[in-house]
FITIDO-574399 format. One record per residue: residue number from 1; residue in one letter; x, y, z of N, C-alpha, C, O in turn. Coordinates in nm, 3 decimals, decimal comma. Atoms other than C-alpha are relative to their C-alpha. Example, Ala and Ser with C-alpha at 12.3 -4.5 7.8 and 13.67 -1.06 7.14 Angstrom:
# residues 2
<r 1; A; <0,089; -0,119; 0,000>; <1,230; -0,450; 0,780>; <0,090; 0,120; 0,000>; <0,194; 0,118; 0,066>>
<r 2; S; <-0,082; -0,119; -0,006>; <1,367; -0,106; 0,714>; <-0,077; 0,109; 0,073>; <-0,026; 0,220; 0,090>>
This chain:
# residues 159
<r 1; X; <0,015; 0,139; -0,023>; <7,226; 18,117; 7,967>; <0,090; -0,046; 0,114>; <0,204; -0,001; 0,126>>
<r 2; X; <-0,080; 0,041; -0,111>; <7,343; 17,940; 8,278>; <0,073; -0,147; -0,009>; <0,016; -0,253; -0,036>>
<r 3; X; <-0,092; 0,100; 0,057>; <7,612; 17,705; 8,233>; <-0,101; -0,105; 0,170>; <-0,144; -0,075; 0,281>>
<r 4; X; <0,067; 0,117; -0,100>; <7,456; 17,348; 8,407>; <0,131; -0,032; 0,162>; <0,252; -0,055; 0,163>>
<r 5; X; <-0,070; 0,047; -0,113>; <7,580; 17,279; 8,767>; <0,106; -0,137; -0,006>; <0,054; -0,248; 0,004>>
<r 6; X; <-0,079; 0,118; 0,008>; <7,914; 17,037; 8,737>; <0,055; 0,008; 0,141>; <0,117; 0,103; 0,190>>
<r 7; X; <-0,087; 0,055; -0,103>; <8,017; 16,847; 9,053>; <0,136; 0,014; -0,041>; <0,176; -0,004; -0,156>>
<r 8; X; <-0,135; -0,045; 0,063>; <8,397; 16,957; 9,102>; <0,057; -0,154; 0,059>; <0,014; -0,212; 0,159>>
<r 9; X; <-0,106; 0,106; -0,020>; <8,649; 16,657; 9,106>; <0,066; -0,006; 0,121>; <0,145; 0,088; 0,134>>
<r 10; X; <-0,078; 0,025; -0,057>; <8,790; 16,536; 9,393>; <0,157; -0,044; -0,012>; <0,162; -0,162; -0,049>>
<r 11; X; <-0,080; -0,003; 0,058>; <9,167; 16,556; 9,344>; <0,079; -0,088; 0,142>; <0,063; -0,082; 0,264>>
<r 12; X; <-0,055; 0,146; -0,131>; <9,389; 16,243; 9,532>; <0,034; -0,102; -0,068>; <0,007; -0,104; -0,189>>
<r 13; X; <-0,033; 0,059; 0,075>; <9,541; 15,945; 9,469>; <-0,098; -0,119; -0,085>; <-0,209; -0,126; -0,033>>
<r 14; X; <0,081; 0,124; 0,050>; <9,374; 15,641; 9,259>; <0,074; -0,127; 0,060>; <0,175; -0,128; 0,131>>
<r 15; X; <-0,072; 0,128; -0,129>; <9,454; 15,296; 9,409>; <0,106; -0,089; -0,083>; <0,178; -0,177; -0,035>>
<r 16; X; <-0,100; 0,012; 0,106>; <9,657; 15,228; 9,108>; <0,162; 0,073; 0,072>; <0,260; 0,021; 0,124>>
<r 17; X; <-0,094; -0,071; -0,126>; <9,876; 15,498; 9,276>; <0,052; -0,022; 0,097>; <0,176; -0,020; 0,099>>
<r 18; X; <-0,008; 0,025; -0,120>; <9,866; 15,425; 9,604>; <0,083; -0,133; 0,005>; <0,178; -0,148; 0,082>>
<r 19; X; <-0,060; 0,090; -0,024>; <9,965; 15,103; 9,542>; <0,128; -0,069; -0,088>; <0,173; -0,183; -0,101>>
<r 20; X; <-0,140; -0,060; 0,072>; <10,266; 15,223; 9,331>; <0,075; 0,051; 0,103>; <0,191; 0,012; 0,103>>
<r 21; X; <-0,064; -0,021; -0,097>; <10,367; 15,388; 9,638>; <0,036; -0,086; 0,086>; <0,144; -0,091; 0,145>>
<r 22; X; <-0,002; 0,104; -0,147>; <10,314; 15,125; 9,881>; <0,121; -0,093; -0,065>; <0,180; -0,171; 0,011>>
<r 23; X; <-0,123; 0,128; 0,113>; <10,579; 14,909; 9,625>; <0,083; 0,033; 0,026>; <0,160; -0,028; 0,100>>
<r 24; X; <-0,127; -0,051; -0,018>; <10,817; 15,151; 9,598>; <0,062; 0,050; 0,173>; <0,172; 0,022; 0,221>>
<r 25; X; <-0,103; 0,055; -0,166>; <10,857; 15,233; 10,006>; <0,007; -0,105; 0,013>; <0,119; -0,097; 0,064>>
<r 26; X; <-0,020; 0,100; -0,035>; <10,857; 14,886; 10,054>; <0,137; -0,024; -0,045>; <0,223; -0,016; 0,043>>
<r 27; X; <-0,120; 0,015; 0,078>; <11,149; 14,821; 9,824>; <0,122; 0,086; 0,104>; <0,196; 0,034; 0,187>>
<r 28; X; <-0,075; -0,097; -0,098>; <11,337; 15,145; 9,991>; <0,003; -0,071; 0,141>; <0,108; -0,084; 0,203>>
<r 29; X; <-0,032; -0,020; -0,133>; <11,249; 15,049; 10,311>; <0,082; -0,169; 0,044>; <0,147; -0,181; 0,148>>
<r 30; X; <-0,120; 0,114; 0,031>; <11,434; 14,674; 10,245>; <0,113; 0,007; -0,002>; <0,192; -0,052; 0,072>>
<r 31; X; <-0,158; -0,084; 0,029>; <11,726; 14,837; 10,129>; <0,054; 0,070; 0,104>; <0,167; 0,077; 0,153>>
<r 32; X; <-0,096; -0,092; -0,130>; <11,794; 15,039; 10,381>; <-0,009; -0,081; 0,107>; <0,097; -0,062; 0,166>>
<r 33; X; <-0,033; 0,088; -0,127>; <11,743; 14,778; 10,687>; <0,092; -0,106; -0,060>; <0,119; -0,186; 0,030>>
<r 34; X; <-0,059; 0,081; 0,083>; <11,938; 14,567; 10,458>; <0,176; 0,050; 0,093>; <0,245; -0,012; 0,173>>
<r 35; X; <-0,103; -0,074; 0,016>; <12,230; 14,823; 10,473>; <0,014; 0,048; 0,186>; <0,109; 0,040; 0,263>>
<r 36; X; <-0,011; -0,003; -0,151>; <12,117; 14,920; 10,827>; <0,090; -0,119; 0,117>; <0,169; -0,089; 0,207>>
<r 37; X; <-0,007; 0,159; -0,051>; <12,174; 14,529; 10,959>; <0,192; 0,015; -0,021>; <0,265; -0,005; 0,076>>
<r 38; X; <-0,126; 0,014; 0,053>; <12,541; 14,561; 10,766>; <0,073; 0,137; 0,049>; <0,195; 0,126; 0,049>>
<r 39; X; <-0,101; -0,063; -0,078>; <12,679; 14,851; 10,923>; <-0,029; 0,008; 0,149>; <0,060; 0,065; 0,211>>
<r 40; X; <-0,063; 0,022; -0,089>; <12,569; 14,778; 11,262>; <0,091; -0,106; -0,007>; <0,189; -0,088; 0,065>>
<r 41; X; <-0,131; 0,109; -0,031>; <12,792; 14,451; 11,218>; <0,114; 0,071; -0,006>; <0,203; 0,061; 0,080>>
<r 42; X; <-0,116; -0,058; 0,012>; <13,029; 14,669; 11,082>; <0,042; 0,111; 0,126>; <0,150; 0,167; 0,108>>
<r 43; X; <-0,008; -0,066; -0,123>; <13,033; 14,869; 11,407>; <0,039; -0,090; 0,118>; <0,125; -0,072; 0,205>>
<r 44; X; <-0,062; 0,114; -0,118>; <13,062; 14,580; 11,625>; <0,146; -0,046; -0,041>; <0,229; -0,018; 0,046>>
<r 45; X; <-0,101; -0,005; 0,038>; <13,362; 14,472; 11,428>; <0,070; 0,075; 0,030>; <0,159; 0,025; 0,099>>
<r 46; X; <-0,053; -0,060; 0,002>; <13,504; 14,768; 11,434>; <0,055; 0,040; 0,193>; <0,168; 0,069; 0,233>>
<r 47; X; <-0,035; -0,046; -0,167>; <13,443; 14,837; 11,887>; <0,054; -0,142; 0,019>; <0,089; -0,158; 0,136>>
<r 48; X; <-0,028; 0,106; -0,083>; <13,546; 14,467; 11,902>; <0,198; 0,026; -0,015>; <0,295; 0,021; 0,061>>
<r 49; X; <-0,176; -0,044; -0,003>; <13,893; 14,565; 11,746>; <0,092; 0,072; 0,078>; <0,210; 0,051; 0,106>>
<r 50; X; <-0,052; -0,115; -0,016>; <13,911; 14,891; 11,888>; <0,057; -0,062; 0,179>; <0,155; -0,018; 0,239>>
<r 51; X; <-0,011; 0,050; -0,155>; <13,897; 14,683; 12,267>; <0,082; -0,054; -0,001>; <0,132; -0,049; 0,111>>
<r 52; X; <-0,106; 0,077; 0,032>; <14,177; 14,456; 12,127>; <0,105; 0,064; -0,002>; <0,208; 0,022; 0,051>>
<r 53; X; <-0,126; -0,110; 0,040>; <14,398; 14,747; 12,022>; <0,050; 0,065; 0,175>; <0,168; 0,079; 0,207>>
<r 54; X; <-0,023; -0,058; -0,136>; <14,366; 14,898; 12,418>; <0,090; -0,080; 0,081>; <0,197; -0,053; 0,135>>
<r 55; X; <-0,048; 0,121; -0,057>; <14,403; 14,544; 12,549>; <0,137; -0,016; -0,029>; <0,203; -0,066; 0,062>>
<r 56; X; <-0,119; 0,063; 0,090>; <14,726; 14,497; 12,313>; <0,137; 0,105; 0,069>; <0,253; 0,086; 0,106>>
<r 57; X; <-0,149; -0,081; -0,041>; <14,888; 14,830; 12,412>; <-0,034; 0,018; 0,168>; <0,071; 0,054; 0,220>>
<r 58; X; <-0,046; 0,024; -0,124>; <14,783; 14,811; 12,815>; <0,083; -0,153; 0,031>; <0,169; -0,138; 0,118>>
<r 59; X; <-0,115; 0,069; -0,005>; <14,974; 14,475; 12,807>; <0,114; 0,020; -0,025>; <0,195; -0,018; 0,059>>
<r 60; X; <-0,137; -0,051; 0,042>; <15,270; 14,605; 12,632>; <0,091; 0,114; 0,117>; <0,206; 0,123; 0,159>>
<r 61; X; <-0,012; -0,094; -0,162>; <15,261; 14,878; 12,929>; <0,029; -0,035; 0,072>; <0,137; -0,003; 0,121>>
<r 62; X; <-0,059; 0,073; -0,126>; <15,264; 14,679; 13,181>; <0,108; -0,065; -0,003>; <0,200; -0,056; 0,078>>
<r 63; X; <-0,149; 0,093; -0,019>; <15,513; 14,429; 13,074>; <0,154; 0,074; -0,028>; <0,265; 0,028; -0,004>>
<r 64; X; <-0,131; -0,109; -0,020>; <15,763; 14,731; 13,011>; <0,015; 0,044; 0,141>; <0,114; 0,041; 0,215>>
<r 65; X; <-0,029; -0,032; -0,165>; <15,679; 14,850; 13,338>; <0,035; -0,129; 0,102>; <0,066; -0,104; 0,218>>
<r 66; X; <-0,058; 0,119; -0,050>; <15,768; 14,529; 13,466>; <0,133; -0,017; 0,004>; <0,203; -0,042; 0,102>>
<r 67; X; <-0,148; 0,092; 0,026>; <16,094; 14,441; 13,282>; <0,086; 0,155; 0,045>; <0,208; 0,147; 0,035>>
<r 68; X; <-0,067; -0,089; 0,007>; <16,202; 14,792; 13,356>; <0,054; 0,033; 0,185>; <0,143; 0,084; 0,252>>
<r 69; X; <-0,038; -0,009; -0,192>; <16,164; 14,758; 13,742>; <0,052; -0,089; 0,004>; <0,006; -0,134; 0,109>>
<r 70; X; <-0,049; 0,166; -0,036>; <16,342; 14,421; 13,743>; <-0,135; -0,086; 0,064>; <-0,144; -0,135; 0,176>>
<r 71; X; <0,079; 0,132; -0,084>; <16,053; 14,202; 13,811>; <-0,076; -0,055; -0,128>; <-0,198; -0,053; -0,149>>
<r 72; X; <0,032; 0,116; 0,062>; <16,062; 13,975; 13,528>; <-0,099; -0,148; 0,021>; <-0,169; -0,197; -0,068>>
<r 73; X; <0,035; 0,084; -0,044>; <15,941; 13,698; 13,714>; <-0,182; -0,005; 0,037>; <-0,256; -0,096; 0,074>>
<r 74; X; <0,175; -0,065; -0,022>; <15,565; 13,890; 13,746>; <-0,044; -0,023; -0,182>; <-0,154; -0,025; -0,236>>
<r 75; X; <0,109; 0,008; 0,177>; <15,506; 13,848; 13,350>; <-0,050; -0,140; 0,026>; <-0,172; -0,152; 0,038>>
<r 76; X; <0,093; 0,135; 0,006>; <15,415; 13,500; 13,378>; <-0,126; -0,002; 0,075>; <-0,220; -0,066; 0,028>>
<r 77; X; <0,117; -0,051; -0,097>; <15,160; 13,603; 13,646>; <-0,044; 0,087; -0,084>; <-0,166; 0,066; -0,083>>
<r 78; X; <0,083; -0,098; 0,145>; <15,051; 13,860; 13,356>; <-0,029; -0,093; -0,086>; <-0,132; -0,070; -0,149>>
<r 79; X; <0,052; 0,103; 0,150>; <15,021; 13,571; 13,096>; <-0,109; -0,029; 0,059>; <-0,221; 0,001; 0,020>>
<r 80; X; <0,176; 0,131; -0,069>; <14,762; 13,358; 13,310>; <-0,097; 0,107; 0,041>; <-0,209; 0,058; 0,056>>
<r 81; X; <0,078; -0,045; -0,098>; <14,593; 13,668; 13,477>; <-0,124; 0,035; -0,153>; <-0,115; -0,006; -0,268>>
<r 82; X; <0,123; -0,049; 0,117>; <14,258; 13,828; 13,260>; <0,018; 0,102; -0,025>; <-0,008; 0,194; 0,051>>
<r 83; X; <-0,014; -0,107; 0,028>; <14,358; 14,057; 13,054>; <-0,103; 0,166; -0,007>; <-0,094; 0,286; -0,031>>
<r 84; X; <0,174; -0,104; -0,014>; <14,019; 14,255; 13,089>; <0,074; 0,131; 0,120>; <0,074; 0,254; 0,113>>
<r 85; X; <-0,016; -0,079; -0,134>; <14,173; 14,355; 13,459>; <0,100; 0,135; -0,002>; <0,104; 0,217; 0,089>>
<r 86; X; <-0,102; -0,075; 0,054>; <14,467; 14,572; 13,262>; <-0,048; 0,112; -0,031>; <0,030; 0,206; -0,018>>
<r 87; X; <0,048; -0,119; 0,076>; <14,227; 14,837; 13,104>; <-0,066; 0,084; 0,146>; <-0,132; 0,032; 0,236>>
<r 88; X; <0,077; -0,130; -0,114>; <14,114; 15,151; 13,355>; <-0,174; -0,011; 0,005>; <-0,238; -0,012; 0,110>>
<r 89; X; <0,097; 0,027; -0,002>; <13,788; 15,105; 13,235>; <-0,071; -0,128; -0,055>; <-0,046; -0,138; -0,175>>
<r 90; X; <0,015; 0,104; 0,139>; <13,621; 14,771; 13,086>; <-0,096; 0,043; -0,071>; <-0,175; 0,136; -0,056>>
<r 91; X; <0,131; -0,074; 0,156>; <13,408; 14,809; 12,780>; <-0,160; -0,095; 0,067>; <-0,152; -0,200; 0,130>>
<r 92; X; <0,086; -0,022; -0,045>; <13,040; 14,800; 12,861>; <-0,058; -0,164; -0,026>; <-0,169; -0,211; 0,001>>
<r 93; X; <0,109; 0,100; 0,078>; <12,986; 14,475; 12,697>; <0,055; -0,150; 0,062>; <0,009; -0,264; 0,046>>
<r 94; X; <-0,062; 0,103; -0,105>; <13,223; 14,271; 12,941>; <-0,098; -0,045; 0,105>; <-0,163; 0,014; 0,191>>
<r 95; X; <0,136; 0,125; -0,055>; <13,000; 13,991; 13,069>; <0,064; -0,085; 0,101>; <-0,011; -0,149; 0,175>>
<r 96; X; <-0,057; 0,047; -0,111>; <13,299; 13,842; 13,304>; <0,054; -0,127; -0,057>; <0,068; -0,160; -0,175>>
<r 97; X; <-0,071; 0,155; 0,053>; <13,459; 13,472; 13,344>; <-0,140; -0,084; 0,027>; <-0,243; -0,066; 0,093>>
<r 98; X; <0,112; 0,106; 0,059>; <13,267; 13,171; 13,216>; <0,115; -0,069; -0,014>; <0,221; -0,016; -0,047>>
<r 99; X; <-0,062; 0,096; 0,027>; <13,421; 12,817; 13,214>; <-0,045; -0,042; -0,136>; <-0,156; -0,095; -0,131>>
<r 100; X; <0,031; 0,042; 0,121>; <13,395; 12,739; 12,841>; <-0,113; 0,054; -0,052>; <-0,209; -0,023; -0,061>>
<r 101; X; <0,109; -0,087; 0,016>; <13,157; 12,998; 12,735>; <-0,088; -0,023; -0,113>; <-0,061; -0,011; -0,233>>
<r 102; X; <0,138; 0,040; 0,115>; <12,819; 12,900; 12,562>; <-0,054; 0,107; -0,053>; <-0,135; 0,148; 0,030>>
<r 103; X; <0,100; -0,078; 0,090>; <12,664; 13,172; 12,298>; <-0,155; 0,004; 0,093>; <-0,219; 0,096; 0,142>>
<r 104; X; <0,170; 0,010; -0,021>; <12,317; 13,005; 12,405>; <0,003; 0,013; 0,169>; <-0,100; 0,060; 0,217>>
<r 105; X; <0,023; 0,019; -0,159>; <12,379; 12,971; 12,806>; <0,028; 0,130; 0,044>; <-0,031; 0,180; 0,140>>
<r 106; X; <-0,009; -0,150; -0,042>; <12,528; 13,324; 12,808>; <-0,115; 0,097; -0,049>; <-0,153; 0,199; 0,009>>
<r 107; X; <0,138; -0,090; 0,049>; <12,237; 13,470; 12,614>; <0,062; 0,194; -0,019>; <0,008; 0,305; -0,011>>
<r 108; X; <-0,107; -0,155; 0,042>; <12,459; 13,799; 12,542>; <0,085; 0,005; -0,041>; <0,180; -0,071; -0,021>>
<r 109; X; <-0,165; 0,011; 0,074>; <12,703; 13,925; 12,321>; <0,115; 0,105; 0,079>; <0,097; 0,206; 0,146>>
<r 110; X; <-0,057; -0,094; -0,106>; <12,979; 14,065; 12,472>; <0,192; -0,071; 0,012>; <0,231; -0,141; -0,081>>
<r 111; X; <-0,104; 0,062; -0,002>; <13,350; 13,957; 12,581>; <-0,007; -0,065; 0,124>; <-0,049; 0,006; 0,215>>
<r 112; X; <-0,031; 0,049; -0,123>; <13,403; 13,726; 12,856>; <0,150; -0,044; 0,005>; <0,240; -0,025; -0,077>>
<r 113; X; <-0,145; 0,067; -0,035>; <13,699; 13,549; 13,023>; <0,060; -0,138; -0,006>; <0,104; -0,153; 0,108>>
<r 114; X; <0,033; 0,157; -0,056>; <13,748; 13,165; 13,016>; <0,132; -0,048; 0,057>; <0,219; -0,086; -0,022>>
<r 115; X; <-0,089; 0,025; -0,104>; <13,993; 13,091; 13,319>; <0,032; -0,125; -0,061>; <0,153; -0,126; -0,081>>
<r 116; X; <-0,042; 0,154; 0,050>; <14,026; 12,733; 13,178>; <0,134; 0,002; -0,084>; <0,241; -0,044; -0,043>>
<r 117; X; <-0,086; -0,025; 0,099>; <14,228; 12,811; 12,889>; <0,064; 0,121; 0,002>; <0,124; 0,165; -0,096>>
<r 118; X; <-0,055; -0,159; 0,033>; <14,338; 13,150; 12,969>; <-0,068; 0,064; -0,099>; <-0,021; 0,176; -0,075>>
<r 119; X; <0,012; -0,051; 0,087>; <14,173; 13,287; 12,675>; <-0,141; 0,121; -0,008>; <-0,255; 0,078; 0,013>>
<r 120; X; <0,066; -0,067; 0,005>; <13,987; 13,620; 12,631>; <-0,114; -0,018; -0,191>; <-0,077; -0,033; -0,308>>
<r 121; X; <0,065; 0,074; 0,120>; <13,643; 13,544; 12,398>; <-0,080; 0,099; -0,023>; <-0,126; 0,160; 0,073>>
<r 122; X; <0,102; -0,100; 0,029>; <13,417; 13,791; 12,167>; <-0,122; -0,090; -0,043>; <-0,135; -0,149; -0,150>>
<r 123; X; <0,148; 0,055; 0,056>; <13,051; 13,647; 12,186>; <-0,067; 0,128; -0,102>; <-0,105; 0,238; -0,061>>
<r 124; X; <0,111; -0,124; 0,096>; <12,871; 13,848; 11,844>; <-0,106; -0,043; 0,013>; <-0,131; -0,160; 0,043>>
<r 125; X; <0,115; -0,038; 0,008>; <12,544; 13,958; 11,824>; <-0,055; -0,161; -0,095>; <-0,136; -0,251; -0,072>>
<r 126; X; <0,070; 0,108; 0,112>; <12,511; 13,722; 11,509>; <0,116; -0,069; -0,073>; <0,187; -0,036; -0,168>>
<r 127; X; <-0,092; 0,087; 0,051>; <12,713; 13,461; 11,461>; <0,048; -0,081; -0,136>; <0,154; -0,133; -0,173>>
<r 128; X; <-0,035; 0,041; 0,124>; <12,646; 13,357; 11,137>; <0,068; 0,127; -0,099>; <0,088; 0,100; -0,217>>
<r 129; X; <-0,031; -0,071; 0,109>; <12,775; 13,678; 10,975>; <0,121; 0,104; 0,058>; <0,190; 0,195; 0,011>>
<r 130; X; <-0,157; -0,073; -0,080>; <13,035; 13,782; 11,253>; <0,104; -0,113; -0,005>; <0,122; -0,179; 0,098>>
<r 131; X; <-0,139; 0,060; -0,030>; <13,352; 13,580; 11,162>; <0,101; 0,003; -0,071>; <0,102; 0,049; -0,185>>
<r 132; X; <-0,150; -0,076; 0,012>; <13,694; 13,614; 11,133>; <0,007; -0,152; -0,056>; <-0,052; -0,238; 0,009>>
<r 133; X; <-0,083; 0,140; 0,024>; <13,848; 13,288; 10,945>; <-0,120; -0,108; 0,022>; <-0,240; -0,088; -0,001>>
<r 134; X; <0,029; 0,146; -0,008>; <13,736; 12,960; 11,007>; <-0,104; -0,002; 0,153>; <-0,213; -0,060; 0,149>>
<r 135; X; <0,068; -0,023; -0,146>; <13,602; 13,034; 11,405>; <-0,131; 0,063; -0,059>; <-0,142; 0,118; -0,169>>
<r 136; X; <0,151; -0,106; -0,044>; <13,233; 13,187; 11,478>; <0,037; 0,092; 0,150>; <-0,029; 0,193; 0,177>>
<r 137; X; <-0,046; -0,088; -0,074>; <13,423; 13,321; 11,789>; <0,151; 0,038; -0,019>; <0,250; -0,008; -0,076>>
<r 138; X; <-0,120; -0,068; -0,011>; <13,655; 13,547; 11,865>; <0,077; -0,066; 0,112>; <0,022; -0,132; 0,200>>
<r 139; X; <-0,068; 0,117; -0,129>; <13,954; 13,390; 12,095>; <0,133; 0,065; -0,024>; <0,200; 0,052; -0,126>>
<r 140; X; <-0,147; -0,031; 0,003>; <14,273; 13,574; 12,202>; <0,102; -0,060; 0,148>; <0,050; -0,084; 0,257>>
<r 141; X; <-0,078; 0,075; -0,132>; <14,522; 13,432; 12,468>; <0,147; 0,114; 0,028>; <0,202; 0,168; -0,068>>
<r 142; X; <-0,141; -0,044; -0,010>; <14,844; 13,607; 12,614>; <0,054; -0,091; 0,006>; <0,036; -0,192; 0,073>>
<r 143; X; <-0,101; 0,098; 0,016>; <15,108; 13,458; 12,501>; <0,147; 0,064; 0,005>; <0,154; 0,184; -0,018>>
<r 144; X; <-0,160; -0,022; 0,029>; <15,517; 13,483; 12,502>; <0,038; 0,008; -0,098>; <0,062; -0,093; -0,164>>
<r 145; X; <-0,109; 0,002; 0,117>; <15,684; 13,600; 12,244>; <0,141; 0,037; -0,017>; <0,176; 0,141; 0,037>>
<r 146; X; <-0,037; -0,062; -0,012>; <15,956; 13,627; 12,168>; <0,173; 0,085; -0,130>; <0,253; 0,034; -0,209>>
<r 147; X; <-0,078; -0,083; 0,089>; <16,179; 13,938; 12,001>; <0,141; 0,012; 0,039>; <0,226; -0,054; -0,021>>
<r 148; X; <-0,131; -0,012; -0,010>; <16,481; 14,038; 12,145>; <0,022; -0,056; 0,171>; <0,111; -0,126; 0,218>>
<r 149; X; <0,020; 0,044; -0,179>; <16,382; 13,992; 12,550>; <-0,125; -0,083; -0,006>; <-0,180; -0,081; -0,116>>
<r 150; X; <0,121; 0,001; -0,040>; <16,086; 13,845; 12,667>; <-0,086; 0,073; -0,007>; <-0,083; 0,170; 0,068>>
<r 151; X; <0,100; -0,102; 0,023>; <15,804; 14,009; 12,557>; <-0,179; -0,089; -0,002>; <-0,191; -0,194; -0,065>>
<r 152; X; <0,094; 0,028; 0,051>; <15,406; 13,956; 12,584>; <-0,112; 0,038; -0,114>; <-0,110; 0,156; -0,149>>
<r 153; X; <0,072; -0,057; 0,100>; <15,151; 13,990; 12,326>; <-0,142; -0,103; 0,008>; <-0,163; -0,223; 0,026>>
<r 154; X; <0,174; 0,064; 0,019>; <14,758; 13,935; 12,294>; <-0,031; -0,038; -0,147>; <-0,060; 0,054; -0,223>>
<r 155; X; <-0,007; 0,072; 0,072>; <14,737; 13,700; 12,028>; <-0,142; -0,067; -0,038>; <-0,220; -0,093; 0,053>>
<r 156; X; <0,141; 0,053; 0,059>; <14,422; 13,553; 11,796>; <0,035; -0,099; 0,012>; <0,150; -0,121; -0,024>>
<r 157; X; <-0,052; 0,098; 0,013>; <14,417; 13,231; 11,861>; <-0,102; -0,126; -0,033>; <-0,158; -0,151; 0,074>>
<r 158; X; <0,043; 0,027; 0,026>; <14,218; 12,975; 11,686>; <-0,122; -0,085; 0,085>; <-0,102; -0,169; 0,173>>
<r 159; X; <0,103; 0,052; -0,080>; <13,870; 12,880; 11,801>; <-0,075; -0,170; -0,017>; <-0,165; -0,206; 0,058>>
């Protein structure tokens, strides 16, 4: 006897399935741009410091090499000048001087200079979730301090 001809099953997903999958990458793929989004900030944070820390110890450099040659009288010409001009190389994201520097008119994040106030400024990417304190920018100034001599230091200074 001959067993009757059975069509064989196509084997694959049902749309039940499919759209069990499509749920769960979705979910995953949330999560991870989520987490993505939060450590680039945390990367910018981190190169905006790391440019601060250079900045902090080529000032300290110079103004030793200063007080050590006798020419005291050149730090004050280091307070007012842009500290940007101190580092061998500037960081890639130096955008220059701007008189009172606009987020929206500069259209880039980056550090500039603002000759007005003396003060070196970090424009972020995203301002609502880059800030330090009370500011949405970053804002450091050379300033005088002082320890035992005259000494300068690159200082946060409220925005």
């Amino acid at each position: 006897m001959k067993k009757p001809f059975r069509k064989k099953r196509q084997g694959g997903f049902t749309l039940l399935q499919f759209a069990l999958v499509v749920l769960v990458s979705s979910i995953v793929s949330a999560v991870a741009l989520n987490r993505f989004e939060y450590y680039r900030e945390q990367a910018e944070i981190a190169a905006a410091r790391q440019v601060v820390a250079s900045l902090r110890t080529s000032l300290q450099a110079r103004a030793a090499q200063l007080l050590s040659t006798g020419r005291e009288r050149e730090l004050q010409q280091l307070a007012s000048a842009n500290p940007m001009n101190l580092l061998l190389w500037k960081p890639e994201n130096y955008l220059g001087e701007y008189y009172a520097p606009d987020p929206q008119q500069i259209g880039g994040a980056g550090w500039v200079f603002d000759p007005r106030d003396r003060s070196l400024v970090y424009l972020p990417r995203n301002a609502r979730s880059f800030s330090f304190g009370s500011s949405k920018l970053l804002r450091f100034k050379v300033e005088f301090v002082r320890i035992s001599n005259k000494s300068l230091a690159l200082n946060q200074v409220s925005g």
